[in-house]
C-alpha positions as CSV (number, residue, x, y, z in Angstrom):
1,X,23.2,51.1,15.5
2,X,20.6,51.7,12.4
3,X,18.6,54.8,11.6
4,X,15.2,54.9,13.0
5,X,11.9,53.9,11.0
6,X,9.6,55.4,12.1
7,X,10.2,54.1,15.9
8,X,9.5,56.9,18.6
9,X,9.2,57.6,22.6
10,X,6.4,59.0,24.3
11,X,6.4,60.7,27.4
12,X,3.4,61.2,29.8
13,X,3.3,61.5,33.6
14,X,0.8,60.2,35.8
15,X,-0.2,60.6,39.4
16,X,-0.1,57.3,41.2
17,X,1.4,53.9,41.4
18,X,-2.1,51.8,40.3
19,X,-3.2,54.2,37.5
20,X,0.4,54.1,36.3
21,X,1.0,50.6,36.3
22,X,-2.5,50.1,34.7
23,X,-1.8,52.3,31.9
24,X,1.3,51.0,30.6
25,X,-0.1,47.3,31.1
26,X,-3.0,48.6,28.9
27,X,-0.6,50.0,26.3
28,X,1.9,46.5,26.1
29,X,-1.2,44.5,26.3
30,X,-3.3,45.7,23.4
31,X,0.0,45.9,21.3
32,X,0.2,49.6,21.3
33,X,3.6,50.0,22.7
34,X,6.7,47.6,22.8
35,X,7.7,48.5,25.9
36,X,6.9,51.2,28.9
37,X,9.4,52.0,31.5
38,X,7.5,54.0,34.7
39,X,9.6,56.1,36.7
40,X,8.9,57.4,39.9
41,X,9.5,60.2,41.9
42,X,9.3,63.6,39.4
43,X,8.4,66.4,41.3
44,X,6.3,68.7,38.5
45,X,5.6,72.3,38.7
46,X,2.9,74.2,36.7
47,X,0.1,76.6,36.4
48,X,-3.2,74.9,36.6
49,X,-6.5,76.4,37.7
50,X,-5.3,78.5,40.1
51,X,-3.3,81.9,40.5
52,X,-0.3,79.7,41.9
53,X,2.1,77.5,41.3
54,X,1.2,73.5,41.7
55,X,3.7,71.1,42.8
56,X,2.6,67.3,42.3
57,X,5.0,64.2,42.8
58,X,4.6,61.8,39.4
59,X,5.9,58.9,37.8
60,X,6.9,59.7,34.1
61,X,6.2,57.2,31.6
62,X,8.3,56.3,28.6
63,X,6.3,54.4,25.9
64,X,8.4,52.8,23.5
65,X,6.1,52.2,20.3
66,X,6.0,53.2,16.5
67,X,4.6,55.7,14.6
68,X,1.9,53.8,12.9
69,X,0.4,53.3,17.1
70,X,-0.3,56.8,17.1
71,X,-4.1,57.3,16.5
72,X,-4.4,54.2,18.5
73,X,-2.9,55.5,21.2
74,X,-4.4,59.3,20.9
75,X,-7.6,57.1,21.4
76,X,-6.1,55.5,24.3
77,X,-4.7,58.3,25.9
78,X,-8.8,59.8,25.4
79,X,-10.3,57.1,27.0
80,X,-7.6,55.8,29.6
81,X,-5.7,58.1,30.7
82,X,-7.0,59.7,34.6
83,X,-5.7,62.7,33.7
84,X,-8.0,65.6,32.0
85,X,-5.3,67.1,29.7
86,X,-2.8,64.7,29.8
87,X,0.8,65.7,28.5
88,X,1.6,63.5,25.4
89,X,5.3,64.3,24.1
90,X,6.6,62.5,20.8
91,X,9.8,62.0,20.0
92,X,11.3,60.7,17.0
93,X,13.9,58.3,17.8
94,X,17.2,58.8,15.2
95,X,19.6,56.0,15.6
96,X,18.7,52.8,18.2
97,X,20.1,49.5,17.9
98,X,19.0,46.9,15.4
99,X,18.7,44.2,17.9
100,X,16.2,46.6,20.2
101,X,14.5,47.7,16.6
102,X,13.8,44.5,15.9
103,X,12.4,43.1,19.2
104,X,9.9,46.4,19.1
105,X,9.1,45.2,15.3
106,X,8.2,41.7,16.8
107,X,6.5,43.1,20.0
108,X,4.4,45.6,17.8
109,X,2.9,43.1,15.5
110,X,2.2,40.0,18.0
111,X,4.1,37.7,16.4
């Protein structure tokens, strides 16, 4: 294991299979993210234009990527994501491996 550099995670949840499976392609393909794992089947609760509480079924997206994505992928989030106020959550990651570091390194820069 090796200290992070700058590596982080990303969470954001989306509605539907397609849109889901379309955003994290978009992410990989244009280099923004080394990886995105899409899990299905969050149940979300949550306040949203209306006096009750909304329950929607999601899949949650991990995007594994590095810091210096991240204006890159605020634009991304702007113009691709189907949500209107999408939930964007960055973490820093600590400590990962150094063989997964460096894969993410190589994915990142499209070599």
């Amino acid at each position: 294991m090796v200290p992070g550099s700058g590596e982080i995670l990303i969470i954001t949840t989306i509605a539907d299979p397609e849109h889901a499976e379309a955003f994290a392609r978009g992410l990989v393909e244009r280099k923004l993210a080394a990886c995105v794992s899409c899990l299905p089947g969050a149940t979300s609760f949550y306040h949203w234009e209306s006096d009750g509480i909304t329950r929607d079924t999601e899949i949650v997206l991990l995007i594994k990527t590095h810091r210096d994505r991240l204006y890159e992928i605020e634009r991304y989030f702007e113009d691709e994501h189907p949500y209107e106020l999408p939930e964007c959550l960055v973490f820093d990651i600590a400590v990962l491996s150094k063989s997964y570091r460096d894969w993410m390194h190589t994915e990142l820069s499209g070599k």
